[in-house]
Each structure stands twice: as C-alpha cells, then as structure tokens.
C-alpha positions in Angstrom: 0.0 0.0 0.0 3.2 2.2 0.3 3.1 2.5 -3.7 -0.7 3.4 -3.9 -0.3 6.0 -1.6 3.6 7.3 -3.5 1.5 7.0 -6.6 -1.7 8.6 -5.5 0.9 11.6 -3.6 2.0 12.3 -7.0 -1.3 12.3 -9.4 -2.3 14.8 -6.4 0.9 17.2 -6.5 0.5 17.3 -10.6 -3.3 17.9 -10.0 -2.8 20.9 -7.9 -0.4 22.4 -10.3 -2.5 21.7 -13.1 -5.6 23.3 -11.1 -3.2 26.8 -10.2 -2.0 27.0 -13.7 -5.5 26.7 -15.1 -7.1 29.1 -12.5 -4.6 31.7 -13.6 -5.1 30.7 -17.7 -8.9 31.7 -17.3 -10.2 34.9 -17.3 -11.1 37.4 -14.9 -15.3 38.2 -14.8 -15.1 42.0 -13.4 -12.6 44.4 -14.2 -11.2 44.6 -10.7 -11.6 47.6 -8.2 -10.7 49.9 -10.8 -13.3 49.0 -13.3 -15.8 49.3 -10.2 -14.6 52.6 -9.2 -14.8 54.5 -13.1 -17.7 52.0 -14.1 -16.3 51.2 -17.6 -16.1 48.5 -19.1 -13.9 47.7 -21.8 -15.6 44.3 -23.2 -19.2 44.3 -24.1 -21.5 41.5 -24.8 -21.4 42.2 -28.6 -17.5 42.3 -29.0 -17.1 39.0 -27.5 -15.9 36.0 -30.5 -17.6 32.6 -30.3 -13.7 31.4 -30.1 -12.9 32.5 -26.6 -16.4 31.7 -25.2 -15.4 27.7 -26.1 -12.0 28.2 -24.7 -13.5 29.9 -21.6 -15.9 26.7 -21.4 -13.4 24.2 -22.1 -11.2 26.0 -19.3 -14.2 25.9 -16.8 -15.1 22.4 -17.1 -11.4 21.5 -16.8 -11.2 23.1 -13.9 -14.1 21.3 -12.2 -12.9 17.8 -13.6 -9.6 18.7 -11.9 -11.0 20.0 -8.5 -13.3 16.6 -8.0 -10.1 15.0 -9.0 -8.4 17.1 -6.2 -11.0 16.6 -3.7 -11.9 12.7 -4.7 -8.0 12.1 -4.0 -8.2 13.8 -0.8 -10.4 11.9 0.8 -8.9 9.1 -0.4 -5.1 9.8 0.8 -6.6 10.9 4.4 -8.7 7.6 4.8 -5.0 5.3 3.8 -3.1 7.8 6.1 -5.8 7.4 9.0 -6.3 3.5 8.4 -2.8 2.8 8.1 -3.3 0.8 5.0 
C-alpha cells in the first residue's frame, strides 16, 4: 500500500499544479476595483468571439474535472493515512 499511496501523492501534486496554472489561464469576470470605481467596461456582450467563449468553457469544465479530482483524492489519501493501510 506504500506505492498506492507514492502513486496517488504524486497524481495529487501534478493535480494541484494543473488546477493553479489553469485558475490563472482563465479569465477574470469583473474588471477589478478599478473598473468598479470608473464604471467602464472595456468588453461588451457584442465584441465577444464565439472562439474564446469555447476556450473559456473548455477551461471551466477543466477546472471542475480537476477540482473533484483534487477533492476525490483527498479523501482518499486521508482515509489510507488514517487506516494505516
């Protein structure tokens, strides 16, 4: 059980880099405090392409598959750890 857990240690530390680099890939929904503060905008529902709204998707979903992932392993690495299987 010493290599499940090795094994499942690793799929978890290549998860949560995968989840930070895709968090910070995506973009932000609201301009930020300045954006609030001058109430601009600079994109508008017209000016957006079809192209980034599937990339934006695709990035979304990834990120969930990857945080159940996360969390799924979790659980799972606590219950060996507890068990001492």
């Amino acid at each position: 059980m010493t290599v499940l857990k090795f094994i499942l240690g690793i799929v978890f530390m290549l998860i949560s880099v995968g989840l930070v680099i895709l968090i910070l890939m995506q973009r932000s929904k609201e301009e930020g405090l300045s954006g609030a503060i001058t109430g601009q905008r600079t994109e508008s529902f017209y000016s957006k392409s079809g192209a980034s709204l599937s990339k934006e998707k695709f990035l979304m979903r990834l990120t969930i598959v990857l945080g159940v992932a996360f969390a799924v392993i979790a659980i799972v690495l606590s219950a060996l750890m507890r068990y001492g299987v």
